[in-house]
N, CA, C and O atoms as CSV, one atom per row, in Angstrom:
chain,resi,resn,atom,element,x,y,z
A,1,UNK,N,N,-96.846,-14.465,-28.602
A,1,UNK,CA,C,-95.993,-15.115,-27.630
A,1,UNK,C,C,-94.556,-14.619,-27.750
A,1,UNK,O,O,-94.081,-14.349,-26.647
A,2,UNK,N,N,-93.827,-14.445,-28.658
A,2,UNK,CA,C,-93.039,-13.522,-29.079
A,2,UNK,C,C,-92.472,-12.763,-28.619
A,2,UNK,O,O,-91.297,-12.962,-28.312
A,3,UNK,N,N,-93.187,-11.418,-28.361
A,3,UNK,CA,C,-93.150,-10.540,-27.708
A,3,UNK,C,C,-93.513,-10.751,-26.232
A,3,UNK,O,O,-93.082,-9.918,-25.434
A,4,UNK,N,N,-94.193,-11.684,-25.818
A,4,UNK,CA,C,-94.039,-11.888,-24.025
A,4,UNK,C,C,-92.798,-12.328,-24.377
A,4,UNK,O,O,-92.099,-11.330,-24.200
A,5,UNK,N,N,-92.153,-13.129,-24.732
A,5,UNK,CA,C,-90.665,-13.573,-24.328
A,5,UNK,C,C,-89.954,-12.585,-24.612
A,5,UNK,O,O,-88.936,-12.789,-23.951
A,6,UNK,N,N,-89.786,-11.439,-25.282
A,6,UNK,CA,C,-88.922,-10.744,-25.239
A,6,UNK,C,C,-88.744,-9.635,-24.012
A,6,UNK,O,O,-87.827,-9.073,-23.413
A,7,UNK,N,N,-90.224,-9.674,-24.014
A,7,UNK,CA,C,-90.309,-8.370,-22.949
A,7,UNK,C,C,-89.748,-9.275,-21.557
A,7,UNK,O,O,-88.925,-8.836,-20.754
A,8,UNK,N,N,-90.066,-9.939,-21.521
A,8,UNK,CA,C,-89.492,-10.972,-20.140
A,8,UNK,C,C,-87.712,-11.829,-19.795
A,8,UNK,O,O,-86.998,-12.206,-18.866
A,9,UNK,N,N,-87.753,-11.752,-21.163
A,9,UNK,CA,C,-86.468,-12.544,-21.072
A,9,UNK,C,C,-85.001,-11.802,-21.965
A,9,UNK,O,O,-83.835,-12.110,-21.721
A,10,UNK,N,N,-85.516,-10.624,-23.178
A,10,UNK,CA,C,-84.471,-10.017,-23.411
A,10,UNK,C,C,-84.546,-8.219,-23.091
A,10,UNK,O,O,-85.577,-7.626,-22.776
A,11,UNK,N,N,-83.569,-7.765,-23.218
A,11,UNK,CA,C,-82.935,-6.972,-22.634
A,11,UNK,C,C,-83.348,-5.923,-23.938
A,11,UNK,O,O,-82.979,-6.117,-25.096
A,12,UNK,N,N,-84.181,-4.790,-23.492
A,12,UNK,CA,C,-84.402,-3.875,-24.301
A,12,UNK,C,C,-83.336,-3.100,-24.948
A,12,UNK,O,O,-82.290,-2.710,-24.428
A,13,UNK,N,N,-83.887,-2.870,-26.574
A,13,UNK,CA,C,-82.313,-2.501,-27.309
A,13,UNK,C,C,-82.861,-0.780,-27.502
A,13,UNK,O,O,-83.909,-0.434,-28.049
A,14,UNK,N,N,-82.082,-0.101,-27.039
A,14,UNK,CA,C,-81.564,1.366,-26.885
A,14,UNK,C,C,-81.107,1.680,-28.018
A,14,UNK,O,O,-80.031,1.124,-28.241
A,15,UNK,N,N,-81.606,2.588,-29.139
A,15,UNK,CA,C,-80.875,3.398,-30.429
A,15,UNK,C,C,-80.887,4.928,-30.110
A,15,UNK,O,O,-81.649,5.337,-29.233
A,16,UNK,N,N,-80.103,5.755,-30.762
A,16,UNK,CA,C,-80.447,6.814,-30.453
A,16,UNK,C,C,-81.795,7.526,-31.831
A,16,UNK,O,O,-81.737,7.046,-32.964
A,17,UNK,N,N,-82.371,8.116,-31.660
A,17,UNK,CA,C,-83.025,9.112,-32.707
A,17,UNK,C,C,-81.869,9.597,-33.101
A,17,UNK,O,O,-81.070,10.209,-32.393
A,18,UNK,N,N,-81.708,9.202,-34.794
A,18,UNK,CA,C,-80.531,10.071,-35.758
A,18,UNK,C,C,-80.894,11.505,-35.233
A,18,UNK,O,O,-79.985,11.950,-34.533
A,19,UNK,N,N,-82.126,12.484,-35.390
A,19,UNK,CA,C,-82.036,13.731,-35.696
A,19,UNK,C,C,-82.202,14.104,-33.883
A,19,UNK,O,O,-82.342,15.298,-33.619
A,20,UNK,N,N,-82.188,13.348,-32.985
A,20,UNK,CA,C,-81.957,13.926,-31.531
A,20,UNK,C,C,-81.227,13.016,-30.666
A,20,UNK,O,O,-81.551,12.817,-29.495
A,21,UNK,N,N,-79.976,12.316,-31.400
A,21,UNK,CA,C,-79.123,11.714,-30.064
A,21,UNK,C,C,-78.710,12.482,-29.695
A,21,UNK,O,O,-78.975,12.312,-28.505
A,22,UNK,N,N,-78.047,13.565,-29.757
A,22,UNK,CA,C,-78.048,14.209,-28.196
A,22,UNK,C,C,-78.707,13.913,-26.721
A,22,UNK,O,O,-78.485,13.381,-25.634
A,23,UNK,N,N,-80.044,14.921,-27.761
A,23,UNK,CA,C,-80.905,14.907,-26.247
A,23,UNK,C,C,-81.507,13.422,-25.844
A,23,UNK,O,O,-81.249,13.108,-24.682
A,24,UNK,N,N,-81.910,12.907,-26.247
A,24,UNK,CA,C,-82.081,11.225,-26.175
A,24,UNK,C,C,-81.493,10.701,-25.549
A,24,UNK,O,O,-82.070,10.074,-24.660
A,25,UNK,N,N,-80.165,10.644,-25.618
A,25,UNK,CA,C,-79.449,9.495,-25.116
A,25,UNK,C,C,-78.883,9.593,-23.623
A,25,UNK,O,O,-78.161,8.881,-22.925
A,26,UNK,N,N,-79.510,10.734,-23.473
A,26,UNK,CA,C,-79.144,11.109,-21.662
A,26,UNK,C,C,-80.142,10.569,-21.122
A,26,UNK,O,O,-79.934,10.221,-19.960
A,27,UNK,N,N,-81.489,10.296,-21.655
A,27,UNK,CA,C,-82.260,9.500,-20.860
A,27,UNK,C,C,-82.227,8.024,-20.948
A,27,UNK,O,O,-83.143,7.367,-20.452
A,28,UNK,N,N,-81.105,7.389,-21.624
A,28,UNK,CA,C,-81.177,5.434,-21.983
A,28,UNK,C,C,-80.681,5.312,-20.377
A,28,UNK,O,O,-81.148,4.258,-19.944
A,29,UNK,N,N,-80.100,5.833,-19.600
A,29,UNK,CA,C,-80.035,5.293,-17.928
A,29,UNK,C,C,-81.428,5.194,-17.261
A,29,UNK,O,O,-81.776,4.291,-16.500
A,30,UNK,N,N,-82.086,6.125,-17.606
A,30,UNK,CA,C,-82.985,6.427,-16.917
A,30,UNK,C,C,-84.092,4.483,-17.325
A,30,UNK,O,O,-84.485,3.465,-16.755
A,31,UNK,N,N,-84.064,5.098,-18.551
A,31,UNK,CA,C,-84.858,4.209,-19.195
A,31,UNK,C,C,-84.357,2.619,-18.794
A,31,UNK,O,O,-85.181,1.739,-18.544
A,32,UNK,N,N,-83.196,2.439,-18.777
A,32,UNK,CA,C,-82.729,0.851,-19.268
A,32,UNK,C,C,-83.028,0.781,-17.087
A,32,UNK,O,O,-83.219,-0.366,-16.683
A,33,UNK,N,N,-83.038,1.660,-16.215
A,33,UNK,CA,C,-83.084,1.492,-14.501
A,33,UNK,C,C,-84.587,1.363,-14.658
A,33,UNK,O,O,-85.043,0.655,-13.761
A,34,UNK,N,N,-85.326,1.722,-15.334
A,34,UNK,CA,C,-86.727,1.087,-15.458
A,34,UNK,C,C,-87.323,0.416,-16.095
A,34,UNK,O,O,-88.528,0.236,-16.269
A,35,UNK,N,N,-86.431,0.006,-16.481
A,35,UNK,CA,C,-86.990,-1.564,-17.516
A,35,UNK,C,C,-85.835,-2.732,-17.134
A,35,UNK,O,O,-85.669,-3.648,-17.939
A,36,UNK,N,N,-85.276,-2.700,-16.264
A,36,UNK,CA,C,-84.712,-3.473,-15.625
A,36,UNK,C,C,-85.743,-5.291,-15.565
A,36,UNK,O,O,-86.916,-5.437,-15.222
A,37,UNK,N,N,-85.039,-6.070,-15.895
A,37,UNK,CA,C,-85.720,-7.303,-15.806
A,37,UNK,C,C,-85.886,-8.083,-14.250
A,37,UNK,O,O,-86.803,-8.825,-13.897
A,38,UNK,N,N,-84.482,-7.575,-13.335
A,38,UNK,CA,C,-84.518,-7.627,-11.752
A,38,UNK,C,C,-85.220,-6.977,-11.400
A,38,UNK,O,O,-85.143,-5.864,-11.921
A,39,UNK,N,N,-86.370,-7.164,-10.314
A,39,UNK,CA,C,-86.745,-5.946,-9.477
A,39,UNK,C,C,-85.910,-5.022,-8.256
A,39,UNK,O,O,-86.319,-3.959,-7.789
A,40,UNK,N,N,-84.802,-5.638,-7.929
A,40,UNK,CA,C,-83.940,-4.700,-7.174
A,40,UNK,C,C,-82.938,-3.645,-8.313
A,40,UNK,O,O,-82.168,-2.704,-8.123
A,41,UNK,N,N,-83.346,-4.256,-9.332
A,41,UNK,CA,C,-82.321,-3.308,-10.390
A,41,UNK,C,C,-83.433,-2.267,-10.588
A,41,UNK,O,O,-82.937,-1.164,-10.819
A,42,UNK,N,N,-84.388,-2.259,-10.578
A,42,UNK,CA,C,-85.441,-0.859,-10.952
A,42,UNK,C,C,-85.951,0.259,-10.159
A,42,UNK,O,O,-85.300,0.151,-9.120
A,43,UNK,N,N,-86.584,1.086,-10.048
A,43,UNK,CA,C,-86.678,1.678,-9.259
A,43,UNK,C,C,-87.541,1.387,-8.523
A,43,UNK,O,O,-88.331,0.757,-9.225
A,44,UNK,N,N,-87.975,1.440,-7.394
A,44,UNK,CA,C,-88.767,1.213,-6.330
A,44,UNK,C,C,-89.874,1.543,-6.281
A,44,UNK,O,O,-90.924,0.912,-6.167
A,45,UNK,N,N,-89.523,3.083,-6.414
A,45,UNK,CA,C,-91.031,3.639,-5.993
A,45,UNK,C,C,-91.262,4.915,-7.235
A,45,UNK,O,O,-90.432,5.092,-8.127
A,46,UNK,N,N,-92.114,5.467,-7.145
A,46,UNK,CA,C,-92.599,6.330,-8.534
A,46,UNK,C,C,-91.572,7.641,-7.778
A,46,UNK,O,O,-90.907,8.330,-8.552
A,47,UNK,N,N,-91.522,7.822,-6.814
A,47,UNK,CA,C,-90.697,9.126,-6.305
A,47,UNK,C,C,-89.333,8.507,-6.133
A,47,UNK,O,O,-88.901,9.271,-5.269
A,48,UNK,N,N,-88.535,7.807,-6.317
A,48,UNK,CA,C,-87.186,7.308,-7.149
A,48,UNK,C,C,-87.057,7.752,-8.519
A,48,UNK,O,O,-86.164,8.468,-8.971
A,49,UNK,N,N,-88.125,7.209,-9.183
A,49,UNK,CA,C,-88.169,7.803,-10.506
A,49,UNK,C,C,-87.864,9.100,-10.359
A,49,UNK,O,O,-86.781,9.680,-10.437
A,50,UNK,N,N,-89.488,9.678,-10.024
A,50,UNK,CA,C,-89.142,11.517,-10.004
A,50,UNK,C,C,-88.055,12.014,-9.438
A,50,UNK,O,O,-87.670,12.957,-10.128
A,51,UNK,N,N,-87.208,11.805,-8.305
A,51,UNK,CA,C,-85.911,12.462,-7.939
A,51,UNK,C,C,-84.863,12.420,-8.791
A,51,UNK,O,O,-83.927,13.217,-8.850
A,52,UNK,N,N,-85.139,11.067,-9.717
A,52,UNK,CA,C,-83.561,11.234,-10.874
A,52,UNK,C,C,-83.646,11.756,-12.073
A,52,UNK,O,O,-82.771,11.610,-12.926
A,53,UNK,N,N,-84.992,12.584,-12.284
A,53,UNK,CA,C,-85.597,13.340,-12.977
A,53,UNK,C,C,-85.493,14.722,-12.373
A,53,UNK,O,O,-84.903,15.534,-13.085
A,54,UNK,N,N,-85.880,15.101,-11.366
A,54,UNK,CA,C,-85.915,16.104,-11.122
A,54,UNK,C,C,-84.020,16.130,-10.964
A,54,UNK,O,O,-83.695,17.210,-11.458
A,55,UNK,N,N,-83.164,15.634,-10.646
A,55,UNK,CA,C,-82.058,16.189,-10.156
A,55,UNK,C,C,-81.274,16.102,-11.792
A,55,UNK,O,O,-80.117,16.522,-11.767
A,56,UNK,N,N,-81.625,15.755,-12.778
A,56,UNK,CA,C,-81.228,16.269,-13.923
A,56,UNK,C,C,-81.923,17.367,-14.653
A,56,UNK,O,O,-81.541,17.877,-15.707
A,57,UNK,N,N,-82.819,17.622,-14.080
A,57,UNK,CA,C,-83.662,18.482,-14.531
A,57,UNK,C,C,-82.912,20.112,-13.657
A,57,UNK,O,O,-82.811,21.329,-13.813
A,58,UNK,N,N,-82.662,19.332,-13.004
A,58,UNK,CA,C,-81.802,20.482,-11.675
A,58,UNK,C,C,-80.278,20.800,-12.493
A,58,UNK,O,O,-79.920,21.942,-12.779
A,59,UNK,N,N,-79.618,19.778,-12.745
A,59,UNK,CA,C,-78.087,19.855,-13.387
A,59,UNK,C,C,-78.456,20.916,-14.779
A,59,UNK,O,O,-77.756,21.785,-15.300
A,60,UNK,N,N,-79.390,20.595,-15.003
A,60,UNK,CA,C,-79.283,21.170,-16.914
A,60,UNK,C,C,-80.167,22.942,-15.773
A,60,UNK,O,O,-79.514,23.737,-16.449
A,61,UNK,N,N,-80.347,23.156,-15.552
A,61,UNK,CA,C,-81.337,24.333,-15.221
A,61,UNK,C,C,-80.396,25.662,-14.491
A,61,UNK,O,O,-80.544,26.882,-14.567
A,62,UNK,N,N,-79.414,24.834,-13.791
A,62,UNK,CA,C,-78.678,25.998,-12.611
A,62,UNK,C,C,-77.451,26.098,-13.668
A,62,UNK,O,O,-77.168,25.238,-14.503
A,63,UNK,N,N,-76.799,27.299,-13.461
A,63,UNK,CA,C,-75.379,28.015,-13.983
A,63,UNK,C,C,-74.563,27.508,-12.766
A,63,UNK,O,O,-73.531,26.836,-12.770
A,64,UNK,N,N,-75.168,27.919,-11.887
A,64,UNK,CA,C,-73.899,28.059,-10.363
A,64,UNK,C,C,-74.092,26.258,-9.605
A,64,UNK,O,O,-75.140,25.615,-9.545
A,65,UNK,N,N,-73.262,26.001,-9.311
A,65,UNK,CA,C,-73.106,24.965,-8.434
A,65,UNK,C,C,-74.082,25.603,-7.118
A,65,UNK,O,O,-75.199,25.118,-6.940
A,66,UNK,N,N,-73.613,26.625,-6.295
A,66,UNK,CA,C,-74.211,27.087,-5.318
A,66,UNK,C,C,-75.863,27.058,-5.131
A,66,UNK,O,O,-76.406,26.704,-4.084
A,67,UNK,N,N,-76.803,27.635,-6.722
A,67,UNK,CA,C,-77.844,27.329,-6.583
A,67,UNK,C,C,-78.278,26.071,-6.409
A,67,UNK,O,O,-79.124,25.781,-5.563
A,68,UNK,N,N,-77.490,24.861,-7.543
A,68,UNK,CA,C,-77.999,23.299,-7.553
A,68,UNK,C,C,-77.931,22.881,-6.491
A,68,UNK,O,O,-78.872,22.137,-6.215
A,69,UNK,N,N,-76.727,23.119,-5.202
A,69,UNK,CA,C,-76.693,22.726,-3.975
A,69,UNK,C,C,-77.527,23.472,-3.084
A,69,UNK,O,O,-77.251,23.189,-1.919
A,70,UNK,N,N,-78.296,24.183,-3.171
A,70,UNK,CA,C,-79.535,24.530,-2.630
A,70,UNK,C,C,-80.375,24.237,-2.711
A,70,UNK,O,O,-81.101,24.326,-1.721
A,71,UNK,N,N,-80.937,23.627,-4.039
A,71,UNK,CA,C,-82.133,23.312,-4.518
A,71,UNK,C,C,-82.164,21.841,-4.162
A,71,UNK,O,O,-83.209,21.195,-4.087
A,72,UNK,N,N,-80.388,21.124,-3.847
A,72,UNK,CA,C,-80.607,19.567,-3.477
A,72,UNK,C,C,-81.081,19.526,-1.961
A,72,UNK,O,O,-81.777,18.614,-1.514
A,73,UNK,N,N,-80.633,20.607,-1.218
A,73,UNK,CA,C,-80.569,20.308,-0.007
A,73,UNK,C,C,-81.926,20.233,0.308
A,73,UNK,O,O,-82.288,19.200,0.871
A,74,UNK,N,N,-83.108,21.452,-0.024
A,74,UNK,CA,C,-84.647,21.228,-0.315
A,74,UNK,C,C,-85.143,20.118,-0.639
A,74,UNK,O,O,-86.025,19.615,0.056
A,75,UNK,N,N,-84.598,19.420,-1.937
A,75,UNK,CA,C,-85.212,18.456,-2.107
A,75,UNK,C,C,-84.758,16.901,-1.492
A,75,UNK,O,O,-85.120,15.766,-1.802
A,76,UNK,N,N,-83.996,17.311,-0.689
A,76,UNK,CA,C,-83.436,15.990,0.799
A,76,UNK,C,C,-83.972,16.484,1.759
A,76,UNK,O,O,-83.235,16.870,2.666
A,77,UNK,N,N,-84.848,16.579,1.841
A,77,UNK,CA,C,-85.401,17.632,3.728
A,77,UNK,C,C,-86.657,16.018,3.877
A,77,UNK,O,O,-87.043,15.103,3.150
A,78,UNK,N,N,-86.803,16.356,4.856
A,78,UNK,CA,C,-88.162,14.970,5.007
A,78,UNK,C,C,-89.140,15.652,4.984
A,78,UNK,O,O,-89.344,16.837,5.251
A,79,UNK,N,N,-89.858,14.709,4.592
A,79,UNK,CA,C,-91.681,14.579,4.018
A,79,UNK,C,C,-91.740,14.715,5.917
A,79,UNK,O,O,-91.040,14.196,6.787
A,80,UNK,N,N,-93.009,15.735,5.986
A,80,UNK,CA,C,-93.766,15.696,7.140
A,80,UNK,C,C,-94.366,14.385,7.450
A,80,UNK,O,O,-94.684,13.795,6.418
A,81,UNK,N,N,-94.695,13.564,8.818
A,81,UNK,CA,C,-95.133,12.977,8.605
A,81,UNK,C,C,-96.284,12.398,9.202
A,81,UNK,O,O,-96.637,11.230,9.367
A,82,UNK,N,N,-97.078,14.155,9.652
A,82,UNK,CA,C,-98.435,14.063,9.764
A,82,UNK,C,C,-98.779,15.473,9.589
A,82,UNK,O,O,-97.850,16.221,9.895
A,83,UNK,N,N,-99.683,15.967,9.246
A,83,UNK,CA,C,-100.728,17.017,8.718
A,83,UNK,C,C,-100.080,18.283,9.490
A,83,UNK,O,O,-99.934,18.208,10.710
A,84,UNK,N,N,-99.806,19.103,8.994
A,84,UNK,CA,C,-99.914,20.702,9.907
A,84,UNK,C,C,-101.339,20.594,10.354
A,84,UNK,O,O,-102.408,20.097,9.999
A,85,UNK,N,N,-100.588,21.621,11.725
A,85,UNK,CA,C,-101.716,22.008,12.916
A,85,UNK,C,C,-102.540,23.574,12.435
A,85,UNK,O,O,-101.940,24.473,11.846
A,86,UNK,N,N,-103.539,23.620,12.705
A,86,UNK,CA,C,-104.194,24.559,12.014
A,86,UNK,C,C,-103.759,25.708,12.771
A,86,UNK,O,O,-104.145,26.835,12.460
């Protein structure tokens, strides 16, 4: 019972890994927006998730601004939203 009350009522505690806060601790946003105890505080949908993943995945990957702003503009285009014609 314990642990249902915590998971429900307190607020998950974030440490870093001694031998990888660095890299770790760039994901406690990610983490603490999905474990949010509000449901308007979390993410919505599983492709919310993946876009704030992929667009850090985008920041750490490109040298040039010019490429990252290419690769955002692709990944803002709309979902088709019925089947190509054969």
């Amino acid at each position: 019972m314990a642990i249902f009350y915590k998971i429900t009522h307190e607020e998950a505690n974030f440490r870093p890994d001694p031998g990888r806060a660095r890299s770790t601790t760039r994901y406690f946003p990610i983490l603490k927006k999905s474990l949010a105890k509000d449901l308007p505080d979390r993410f919505q949908t599983a492709y919310d998730f993946a876009i704030v993943r992929w667009w850090e995945w985008l920041a750490s990957s490109y040298a040039t601004a010019s490429a990252a702003t290419c690769s955002k503009q692709i990944v803002e285009m709309e979902a088709p939203t019925s089947p190509p014609q054969p």
